[in-house]
C-alpha positions in Angstrom: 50.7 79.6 49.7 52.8 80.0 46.5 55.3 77.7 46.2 57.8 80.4 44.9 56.9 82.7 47.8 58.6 80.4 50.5 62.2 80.7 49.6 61.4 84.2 49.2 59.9 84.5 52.5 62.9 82.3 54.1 65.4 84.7 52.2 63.8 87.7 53.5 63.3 86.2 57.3 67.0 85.0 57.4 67.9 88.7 55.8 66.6 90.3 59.2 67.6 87.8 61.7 71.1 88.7 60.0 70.7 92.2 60.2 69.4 92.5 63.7 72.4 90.5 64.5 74.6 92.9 62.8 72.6 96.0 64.6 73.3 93.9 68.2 77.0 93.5 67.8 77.5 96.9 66.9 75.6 98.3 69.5 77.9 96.1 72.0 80.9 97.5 69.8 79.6 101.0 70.8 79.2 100.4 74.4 82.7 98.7 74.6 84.2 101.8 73.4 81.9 104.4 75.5 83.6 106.4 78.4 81.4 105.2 81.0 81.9 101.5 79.7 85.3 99.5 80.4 87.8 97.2 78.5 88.9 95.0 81.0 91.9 93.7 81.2 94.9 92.4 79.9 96.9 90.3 82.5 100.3 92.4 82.7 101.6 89.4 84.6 100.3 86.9 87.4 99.5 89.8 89.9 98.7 92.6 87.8 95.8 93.5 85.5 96.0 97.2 83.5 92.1 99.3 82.6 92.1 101.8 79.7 90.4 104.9 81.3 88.9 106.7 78.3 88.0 109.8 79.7 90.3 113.0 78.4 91.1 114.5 82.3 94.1 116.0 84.1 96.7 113.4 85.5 95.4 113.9 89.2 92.0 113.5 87.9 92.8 109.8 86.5 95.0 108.7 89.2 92.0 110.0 91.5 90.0 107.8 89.8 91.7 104.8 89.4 92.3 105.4 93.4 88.7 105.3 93.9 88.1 102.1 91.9 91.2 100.4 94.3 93.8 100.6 91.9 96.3 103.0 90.8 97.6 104.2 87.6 99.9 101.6 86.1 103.7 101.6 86.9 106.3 101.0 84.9 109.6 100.5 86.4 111.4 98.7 83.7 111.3 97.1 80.4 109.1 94.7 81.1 106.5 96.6 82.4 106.9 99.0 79.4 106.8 95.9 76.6 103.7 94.8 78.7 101.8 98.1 78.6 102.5 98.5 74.9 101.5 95.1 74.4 97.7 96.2 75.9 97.6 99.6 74.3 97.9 97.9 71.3 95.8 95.4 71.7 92.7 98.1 72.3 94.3 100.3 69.7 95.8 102.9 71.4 98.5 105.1 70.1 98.2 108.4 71.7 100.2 109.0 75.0 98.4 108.0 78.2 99.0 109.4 81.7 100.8 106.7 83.9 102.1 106.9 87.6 105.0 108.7 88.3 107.5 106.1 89.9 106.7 102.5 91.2 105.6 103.2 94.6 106.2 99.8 96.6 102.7 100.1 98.8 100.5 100.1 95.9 98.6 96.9 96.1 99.5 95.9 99.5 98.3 93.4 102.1 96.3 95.0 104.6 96.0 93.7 108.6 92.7 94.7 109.9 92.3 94.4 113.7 88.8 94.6 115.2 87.6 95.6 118.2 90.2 94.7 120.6 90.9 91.1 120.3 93.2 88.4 121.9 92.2 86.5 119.0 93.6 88.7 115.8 97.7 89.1 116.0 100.2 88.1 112.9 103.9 86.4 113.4 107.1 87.4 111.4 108.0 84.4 109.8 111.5 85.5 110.7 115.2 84.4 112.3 116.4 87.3 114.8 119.7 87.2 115.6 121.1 90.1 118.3 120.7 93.0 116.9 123.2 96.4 118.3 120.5 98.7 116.4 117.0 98.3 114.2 114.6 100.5 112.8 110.8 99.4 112.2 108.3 101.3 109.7 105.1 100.7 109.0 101.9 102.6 108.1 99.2 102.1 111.0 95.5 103.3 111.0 93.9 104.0 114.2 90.3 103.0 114.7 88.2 106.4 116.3 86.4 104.3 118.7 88.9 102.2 120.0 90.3 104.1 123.1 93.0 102.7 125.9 96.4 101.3 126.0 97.2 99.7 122.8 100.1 97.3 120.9 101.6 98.1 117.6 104.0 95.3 117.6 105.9 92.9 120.5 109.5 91.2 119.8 110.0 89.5 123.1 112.3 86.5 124.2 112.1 83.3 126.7 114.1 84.9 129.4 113.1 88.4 128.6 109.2 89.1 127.4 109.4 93.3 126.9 112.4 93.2 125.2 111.4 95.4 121.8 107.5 96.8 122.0 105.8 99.9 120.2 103.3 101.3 122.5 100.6 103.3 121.5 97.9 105.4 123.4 94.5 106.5 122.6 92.5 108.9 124.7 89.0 110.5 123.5 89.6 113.9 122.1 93.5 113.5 122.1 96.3 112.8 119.5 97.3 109.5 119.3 100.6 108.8 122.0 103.3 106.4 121.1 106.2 105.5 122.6 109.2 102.5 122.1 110.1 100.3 124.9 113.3 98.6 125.0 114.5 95.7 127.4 111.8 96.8 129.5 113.0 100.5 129.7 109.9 102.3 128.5 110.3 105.5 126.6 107.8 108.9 126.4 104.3 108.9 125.2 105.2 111.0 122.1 101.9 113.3 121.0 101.9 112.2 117.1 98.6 112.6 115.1 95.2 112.8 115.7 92.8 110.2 115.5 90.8 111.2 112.3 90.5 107.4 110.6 93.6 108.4 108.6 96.8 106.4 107.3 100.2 107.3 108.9 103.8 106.0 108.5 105.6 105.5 111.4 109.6 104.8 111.7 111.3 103.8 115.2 115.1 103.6 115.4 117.2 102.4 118.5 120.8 101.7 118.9 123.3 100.4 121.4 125.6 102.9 121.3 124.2 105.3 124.0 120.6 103.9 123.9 119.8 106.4 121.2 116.0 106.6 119.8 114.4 108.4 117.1 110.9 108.4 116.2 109.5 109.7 112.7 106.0 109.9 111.3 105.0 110.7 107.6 108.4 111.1 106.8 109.5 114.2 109.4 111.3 113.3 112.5 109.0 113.9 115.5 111.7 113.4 118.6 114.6 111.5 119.9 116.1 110.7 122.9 118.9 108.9 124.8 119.4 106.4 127.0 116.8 103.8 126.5 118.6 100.6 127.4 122.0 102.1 126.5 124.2 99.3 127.2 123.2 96.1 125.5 121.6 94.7 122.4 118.2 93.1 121.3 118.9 89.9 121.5 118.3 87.1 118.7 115.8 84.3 119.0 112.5 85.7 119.4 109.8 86.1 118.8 107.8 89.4 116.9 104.0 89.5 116.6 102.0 92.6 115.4 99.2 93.7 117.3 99.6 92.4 120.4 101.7 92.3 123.7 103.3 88.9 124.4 102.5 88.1 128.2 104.5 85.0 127.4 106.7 83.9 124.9 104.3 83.9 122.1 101.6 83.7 123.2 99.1 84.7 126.2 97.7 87.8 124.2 94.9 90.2 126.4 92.4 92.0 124.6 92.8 95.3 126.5 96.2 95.7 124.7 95.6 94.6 121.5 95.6 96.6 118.6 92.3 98.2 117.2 92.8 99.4 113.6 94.7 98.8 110.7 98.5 97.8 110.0 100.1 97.5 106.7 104.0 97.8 105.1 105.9 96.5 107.8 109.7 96.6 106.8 112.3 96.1 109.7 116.4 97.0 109.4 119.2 96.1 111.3 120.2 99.5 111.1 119.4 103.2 112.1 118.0 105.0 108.9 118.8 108.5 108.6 116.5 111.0 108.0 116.9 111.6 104.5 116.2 108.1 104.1 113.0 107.9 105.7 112.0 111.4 104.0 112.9 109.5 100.5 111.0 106.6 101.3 107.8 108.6 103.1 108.2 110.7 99.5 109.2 108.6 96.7 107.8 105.4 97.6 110.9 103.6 97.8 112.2 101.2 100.0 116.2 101.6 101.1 117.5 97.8 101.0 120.4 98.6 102.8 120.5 96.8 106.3 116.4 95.3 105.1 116.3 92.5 107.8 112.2 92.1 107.2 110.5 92.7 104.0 106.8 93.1 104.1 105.5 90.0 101.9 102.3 87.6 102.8 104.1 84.7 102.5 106.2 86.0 105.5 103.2 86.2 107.8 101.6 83.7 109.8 98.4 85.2 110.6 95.6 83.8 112.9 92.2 82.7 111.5 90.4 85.8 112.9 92.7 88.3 111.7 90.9 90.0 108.5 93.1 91.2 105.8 92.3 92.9 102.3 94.7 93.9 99.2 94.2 98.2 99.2 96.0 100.7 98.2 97.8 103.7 100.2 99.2 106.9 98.9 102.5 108.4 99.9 103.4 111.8 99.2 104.4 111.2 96.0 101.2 110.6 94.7 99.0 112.6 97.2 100.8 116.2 97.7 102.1 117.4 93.8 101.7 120.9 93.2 99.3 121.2 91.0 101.0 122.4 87.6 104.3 120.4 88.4 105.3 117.5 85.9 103.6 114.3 84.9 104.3 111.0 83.6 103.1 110.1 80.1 103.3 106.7 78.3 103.7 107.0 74.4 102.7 103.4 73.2 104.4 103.9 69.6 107.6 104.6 70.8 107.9 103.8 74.5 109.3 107.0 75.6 108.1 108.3 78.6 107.8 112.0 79.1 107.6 114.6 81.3 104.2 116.8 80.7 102.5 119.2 82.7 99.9 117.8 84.8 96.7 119.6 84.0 97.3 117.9 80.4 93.6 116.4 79.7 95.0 113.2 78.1 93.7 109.6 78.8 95.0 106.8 81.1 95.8 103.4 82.2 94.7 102.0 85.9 96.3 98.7 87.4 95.1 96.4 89.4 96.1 93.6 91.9 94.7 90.3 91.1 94.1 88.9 94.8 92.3 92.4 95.1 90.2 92.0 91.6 89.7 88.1 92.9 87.5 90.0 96.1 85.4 91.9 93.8 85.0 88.7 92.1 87.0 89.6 88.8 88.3 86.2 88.8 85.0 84.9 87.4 86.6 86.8 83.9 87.7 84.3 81.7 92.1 84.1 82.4 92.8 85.2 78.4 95.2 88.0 77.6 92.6 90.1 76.9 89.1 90.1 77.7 86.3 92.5 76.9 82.5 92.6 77.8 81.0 94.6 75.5 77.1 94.1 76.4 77.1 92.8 79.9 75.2 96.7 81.0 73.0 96.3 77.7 70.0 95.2 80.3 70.4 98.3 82.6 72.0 100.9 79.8 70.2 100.3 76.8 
């Protein structure tokens, strides 16, 4: 071999490693930026992850999606959220205005009780001090399992000297709309008819007071009945204890499976107070919480939760996010300036999903490398070449 020809030959090998190289990274560049591939994620703060959604769609098209892929379209309730959405934008060279969710709805990314099959074993504790209480209102969003059928237990408060003293009831017969009904210091009220059993999510609101034993029940945000003289003379008295999904034979404890709960409970708030109507219509619509009289925040840390008792981080949509009219005003982020305006809804424009991180660390998105912002430009190059 000519002695001249091997640098030549080195050159020219070297010159088409380097170009191959070149050809690789921006194919992976390519893919990054395709529709179908995402740019994940920039960690908004210690709970929150943001996706750039590429695709040019009406808002209820993205927020569809982001739905579907257990997220929601980012929130951004204040100037911090706001600096922390610019910051990704920019960072993935955004500049156009994005579609963003309308309000910061307070159940998206929520802790999710699932009870199975009737179990003594599955219940959850309010880490919480009672003290007597002349009127309270509960609300939570409940989700009835279709097979589960019988006599069943939303929540128990109950006392040392006094076990039924504040119960939701519910009842589920084959073929029939779900019954519920408030008990109070043992005086049991109707078997309200309230929604059917179709697997979907409800919110539920139940209000008593002293003064004349006064009840209301609501569910998704309409008033459904209320009554009079359930335990009208007294109050719920402080000191006990509350437990979600079962009935308390004894204080505490002594749970039966053949009235525990068989479904799934989530956003359970409690108030020392009645709430009006237009209160629980604002909340049911606006996903707001009224902090006025807020005795019990829902909050995991709050929870003491048996070993058996499965739970998830999901997402639930309220009204506000589920039942727009279809040409009525949306939400867009303008990354440049930070203005937020109101555009009409079947807009195709792009978005921005977020995410929980206790629900990314179930899919596993954990494994990601923690940096502000990481991308994974080739990891479909195997099965999308």
């Amino acid at each position: 071999v000519n002695k001249l020809d091997c640098p030549l030959a080195r050159m020219l090998l070297l010159k088409l490693l380097c170009s191959n190289v070149i050809v690789l990274i921006q194919h992976c560049i390519g893919k990054a930026l395709a529709v179908n591939v995402e740019i994940t994620s920039l960690r908004a703060n210690e709970e929150v992850y943001y996706k750039y959604h590429p695709a040019r769609l009406p808002w209820h098209a993205v927020n569809q999606q982001c739905i579907e892929r257990s997220g929601s379209l980012a929130v951004v309730p204040g100037a911090e959220e706001e600096q922390k959405l610019t910051g990704f934008l920019r960072s993935v060279n955004i500049s156009e205005p994005v579609w963003i969710a309308r309000r910061a709805p307070e159940i998206y990314g929520t802790l999710i009780l699932n009870f199975l099959n009737r179990s003594e074993r599955q219940s959850a504790r309010l880490l919480q001090n009672f003290s007597n209480m002349t009127a309270v209102t509960v609300c939570a969003w409940l989700h009835f399992s279709p097979s589960c059928h019988g006599g069943l237990t939303v929540f128990s408060y109950s006392l040392r000297s006094y076990i039924n003293e504040f119960q939701l009831r519910a009842r589920v017969l084959p073929d029939r709309n779900v019954g519920l009904a408030l008990m109070v210091h043992g005086h049991h009220g109707p078997y309200l008819s309230v929604f059917a059993n179709d697997a979907s999510w409800h919110s539920v609101c139940v209000s008593w007071t002293g003064k004349g034993g006064l009840w209301t029940m609501s569910v998704d945000g309409q008033k459904v009945q209320r009554g009079i003289s359930l335990y009208s003379s007294g109050h719920i008295r402080g000191g006990g204890i509350f437990i979600i999904g079962q009935e308390q034979d004894a204080f505490g404890s002594e749970f039966k499976s053949d009235g525990a709960f068989c479904g799934s409970i989530t956003q359970l708030h409690m108030w020392d107070q009645v709430l009006e109507d237009r209160e629980i219509r604002a909340m049911e619509k606006d996903c707001s919480l009224i902090s006025s009289g807020l005795l019990f925040r829902w909050d995991r840390s709050l929870l003491e939760m048996t070993t058996s008792l499965q739970t998830q981080w999901g997402y639930i949509q309220c009204q506000e996010h589920s039942q727009f009219p279809d040409n009525e005003d949306c939400v867009a982020f303008h990354p440049g300036s930070g203005v937020l305006t109101w555009d009409n809804c079947d807009l195709q424009r792009r978005g921005v999903c977020q995410f929980h991180e206790e629900l990314l660390d179930d899919f596993g998105t954990s494994r990601f490398h923690k940096t502000s912002f990481f991308t994974q430009p080739c990891e479909d190059l195997h099965d999308n070449p």
